[in-house]
N, C-alpha and C positions, 0 to 999 in steps of 0.2 A: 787972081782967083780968090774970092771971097767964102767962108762957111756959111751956108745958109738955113740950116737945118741937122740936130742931133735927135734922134728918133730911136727908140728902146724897143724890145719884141720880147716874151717872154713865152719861150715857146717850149713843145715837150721836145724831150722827155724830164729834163731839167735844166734848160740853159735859158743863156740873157746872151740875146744879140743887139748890137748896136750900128746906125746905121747915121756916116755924116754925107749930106749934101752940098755939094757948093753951085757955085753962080753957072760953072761951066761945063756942069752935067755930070762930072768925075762925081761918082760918091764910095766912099770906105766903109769898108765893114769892119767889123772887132765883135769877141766876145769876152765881156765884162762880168763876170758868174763868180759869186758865190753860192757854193751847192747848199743850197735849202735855205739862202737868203737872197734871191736876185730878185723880187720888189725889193727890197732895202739897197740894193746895189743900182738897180734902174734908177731908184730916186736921188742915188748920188749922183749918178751920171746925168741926170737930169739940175743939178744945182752945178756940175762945172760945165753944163754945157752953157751957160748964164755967158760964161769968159769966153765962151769961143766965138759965137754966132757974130758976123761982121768980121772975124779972122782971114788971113794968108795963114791957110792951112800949110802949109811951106815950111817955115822955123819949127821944126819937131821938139830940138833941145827945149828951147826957150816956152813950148805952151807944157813941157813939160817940168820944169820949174818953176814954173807961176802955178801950175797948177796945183803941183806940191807942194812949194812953202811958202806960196801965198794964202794958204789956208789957217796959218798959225799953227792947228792940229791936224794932223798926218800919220801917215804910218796908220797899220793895220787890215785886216781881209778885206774891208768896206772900200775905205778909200780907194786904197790900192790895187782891188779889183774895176774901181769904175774907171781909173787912170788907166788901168791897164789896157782896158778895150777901147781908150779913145786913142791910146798911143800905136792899138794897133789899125788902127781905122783910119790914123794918118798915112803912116807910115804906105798901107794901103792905094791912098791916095797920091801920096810922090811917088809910087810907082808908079799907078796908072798914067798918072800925066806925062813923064816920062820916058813909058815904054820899056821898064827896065824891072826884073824882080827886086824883092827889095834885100836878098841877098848880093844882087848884083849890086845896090846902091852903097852896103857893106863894107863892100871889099871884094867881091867874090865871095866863089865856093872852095871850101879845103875839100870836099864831097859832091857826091851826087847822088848819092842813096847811102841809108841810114838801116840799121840792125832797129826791127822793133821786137815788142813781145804781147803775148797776147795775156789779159787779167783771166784767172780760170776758175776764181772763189776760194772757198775756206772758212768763210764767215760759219756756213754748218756745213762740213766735210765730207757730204756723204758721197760726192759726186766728183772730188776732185780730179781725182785720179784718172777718169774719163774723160773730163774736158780739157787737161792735159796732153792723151793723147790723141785728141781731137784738134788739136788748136795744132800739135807736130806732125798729124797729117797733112791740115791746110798749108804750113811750109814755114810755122815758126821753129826759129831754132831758139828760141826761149821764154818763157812763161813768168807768172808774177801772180802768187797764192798769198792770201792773208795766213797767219799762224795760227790764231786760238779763236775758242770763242770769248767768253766773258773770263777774265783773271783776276784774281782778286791780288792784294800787295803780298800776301804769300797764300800762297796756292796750293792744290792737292800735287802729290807724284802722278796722280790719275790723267789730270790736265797735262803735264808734262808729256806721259808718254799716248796720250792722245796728239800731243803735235808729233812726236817723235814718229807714228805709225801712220800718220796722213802722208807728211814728208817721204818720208821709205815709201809707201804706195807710190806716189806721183815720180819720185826720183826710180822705181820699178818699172812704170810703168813707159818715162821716156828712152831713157838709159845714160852712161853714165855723162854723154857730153852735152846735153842741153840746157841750157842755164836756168837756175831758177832762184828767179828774186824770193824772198819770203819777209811779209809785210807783218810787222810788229803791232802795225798803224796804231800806237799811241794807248794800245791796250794794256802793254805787260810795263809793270813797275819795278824798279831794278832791281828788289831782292830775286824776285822771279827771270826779269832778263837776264841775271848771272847765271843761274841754274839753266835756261834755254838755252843759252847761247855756249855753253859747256856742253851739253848735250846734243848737239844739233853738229857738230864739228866734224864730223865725220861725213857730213852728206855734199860737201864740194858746193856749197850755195854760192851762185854767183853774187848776191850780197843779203843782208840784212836789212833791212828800212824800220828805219822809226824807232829804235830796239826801249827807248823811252821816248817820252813827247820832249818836240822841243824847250819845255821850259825848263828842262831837268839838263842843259849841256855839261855840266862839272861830272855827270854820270859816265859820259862817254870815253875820256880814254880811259877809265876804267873797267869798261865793259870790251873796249878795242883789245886790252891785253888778252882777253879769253878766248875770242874766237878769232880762228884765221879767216872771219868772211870778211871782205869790204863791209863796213857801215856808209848807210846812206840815209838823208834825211834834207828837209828842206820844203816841202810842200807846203808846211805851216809857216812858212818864212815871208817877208813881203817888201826886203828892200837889204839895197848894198850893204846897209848901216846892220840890220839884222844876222847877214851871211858874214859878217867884218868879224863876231865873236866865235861864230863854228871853225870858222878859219886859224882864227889867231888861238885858239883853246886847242886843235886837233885833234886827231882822232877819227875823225869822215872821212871819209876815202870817195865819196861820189857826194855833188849838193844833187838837189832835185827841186829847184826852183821852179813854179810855174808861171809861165809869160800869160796868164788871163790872171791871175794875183800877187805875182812883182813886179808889177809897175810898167809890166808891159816888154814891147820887146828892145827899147830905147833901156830900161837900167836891167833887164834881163839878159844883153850883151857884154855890160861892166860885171854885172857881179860872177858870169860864166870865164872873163876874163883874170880879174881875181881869184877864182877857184883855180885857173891853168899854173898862174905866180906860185899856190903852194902845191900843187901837183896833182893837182884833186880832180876827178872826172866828173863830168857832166852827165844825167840824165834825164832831161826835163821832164815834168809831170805833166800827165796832160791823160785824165778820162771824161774828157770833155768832147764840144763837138767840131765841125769842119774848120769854123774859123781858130781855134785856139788851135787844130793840131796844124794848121796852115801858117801858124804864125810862128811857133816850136820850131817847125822844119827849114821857114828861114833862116832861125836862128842856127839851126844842125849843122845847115850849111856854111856858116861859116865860123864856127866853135868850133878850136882844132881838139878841146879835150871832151867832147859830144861820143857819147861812143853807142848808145842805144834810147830810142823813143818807146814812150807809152804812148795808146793809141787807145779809143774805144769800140772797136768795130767790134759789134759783135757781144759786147758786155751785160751784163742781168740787167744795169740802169734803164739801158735803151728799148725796151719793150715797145713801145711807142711810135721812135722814133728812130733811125739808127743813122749812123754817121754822115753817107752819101746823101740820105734822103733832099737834104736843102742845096742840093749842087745842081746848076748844068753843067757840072764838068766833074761828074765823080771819077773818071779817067785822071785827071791831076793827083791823085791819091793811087800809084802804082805797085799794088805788092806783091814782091816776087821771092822767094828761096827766102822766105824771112825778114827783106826787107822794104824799104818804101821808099820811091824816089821823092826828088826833091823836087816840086812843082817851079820850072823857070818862067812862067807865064807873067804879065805886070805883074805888080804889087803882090798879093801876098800868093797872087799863080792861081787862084782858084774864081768860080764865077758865082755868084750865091742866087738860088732860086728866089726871087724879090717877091713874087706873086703869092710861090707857097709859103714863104715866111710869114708873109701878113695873112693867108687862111690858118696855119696852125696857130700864131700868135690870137687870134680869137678864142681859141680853147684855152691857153696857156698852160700854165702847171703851179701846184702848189708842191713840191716834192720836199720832204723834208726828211731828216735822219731819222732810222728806228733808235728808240730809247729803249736801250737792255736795263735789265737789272741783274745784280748776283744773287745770291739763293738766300741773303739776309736781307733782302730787301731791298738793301742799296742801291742808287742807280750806278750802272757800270759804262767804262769808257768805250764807246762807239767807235 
């Protein structure tokens, strides 16, 4: 079996799918997304697709290290996102030819259904609280709110007790056993995350994410002494080498690596494995679409420290487009009491609608991040 074709779709509501062909009709999908850079990611995908075409899609290891450090330069959201979706595109493809999921090529499953939760906002809080217990009527048993809006590196007590009263609403309004993540996302600077996360202690958070950006890790066990949540973080991360300092510094109590931007689901099994070595649990990131969350749940399934997925169904992004839309097989995606089984079908379990990918991909998308500013002008962290 030869590659004979790598082909890019950049379709709404904001994703890059990727699609490999070979000689013998099997073709892989992947998705390759960086959010509000996938032209600049397609085009990566398009210069290693150079290495493959005339390949034995077969050796995964090895197109995965030629493709990474044959490059000289490596590492970061670009690369690593285009590597990412071609490794899950293979991967894809030894299943199909096989007839085997590609958990089952793995090792097996430790699972067979996974705890997800559902994202409910907080970007502007007016509405949290409601889509919270909107999201625990449909059958999650736990949610995932942003914290603030714009923070500056010291902030008002206004802001403070403006998260402090979103929080109380949404933890009012599920009750007291439904988990809920509270996303930092890269806003609050650590004079401020100390004072948050001091204040916030009493509401039973199943964790914290982000509580600084990752390029501040000397902050965190510092901030781990304050509050009894789990800190979680890692979505900004994009390879074993990256997760090797969170690890070895301490402090994280959950990585949250995603397999459409660490390198895929071939080095997003080492570095989930290395997280197990220091005792650290798994939450993969993923508000993305069918093929990234298809390619997560392989991984779920055999990551014994996997304990809950992110998921988009349903989220403010998808306006457009929403998760099932690109499946003939949106039944592969099964949620029940809050969780989601594990698709055992070939490769990555799921069938991708080929026809409508190429009608929405004419539209495409330019999606990009809104630019906040704080009240002095300044632009503030999104």
């Amino acid at each position: 079996m030869k590659i004979t074709k790598v082909t890019t779709y950049v379709v709404p509501p904001r994703w890059l799918f990727v699609r490999i062909e070979t000689d013998s009709g099997i073709t892989g999908w992947g998705e390759p997304i960086v959010e509000g850079r996938a032209h600049t990611v397609a085009a990566a995908v398009d210069e290693l697709a150079d290495y493959l075409i005339g390949k034995d899609p077969s050796p995964i290891e090895d197109h995965w290290n030629v493709l990474y450090r044959a490059g000289f330069y490596r590492g970061g959201p670009v690369l690593m996102s285009a590597l990412a979706g071609i490794d899950q595109a293979l991967w894809d493809i030894k299943g199909k030819a096989l007839g085997q999921s590609v958990h089952a090529l793995l090792g097996g499953p430790v699972r067979d259904r996974i705890r997800v939760y559902s994202w409910i906002g907080g970007d502007r809080p007016a509405a949290t609280a409601a889509a919270a217990k909107a999201a625990v009527s449909r059958g999650f048993t736990a949610v995932k709110m942003n914290a603030t809006e714009e923070m500056q590196f010291v902030d008002s007590h206004a802001k403070v007790e403006g998260v402090l009263a979103n929080v109380e609403a949404v933890r009012s309004a599920v009750g007291p056993h439904v988990g809920i993540g509270l996303d930092f996302h890269g806003r609050v600077h650590k004079p401020m995350a100390k004072v948050l996360m001091r204040e916030l202690s009493a509401y039973k958070l199943m964790f914290i994410e982000e509580p600084v950006l990752s390029e501040h890790l000397e902050a965190i066990p510092e901030l781990a002494a304050i509050s009894p949540a789990p800190i979680a973080l890692g979505e900004r991360l994009y390879s074993r080498w990256d997760f090797k300092r969170v690890l070895e510094r301490g402090g994280v109590d959950i990585i949250q690596p995603d397999p459409s931007h660490a390198g895929g689901i071939t080095e997003t099994r080492k570095i989930a494995a290395m997280a197990e070595a220091f005792d650290v649990a798994l939450a993969l990131h993923c508000p993305l679409g069918p093929i990234a969350l298809a390619a997560c749940l392989q991984l779920d399934a055999v990551a014994y420290n996997a304990f809950i997925q992110e998921q988009s169904l349903g989220i403010h992004y998808n306006e457009t487009n929403d998760l099932l839309d690109y499946l003939t097989t949106p039944e592969a995606f099964a949620y029940q009491e809050g969780f989601v089984t594990i698709p055992r079908g070939p490769g990555l379990g799921i069938e991708v609608n080929e026809t409508y990918v190429a009608e929405r991909a004419r539209i495409g998308h330019r999606w990009r991040n809104p630019v906040w500013r704080h009240a002095d002008g300044s632009v503030a962290e999104w």
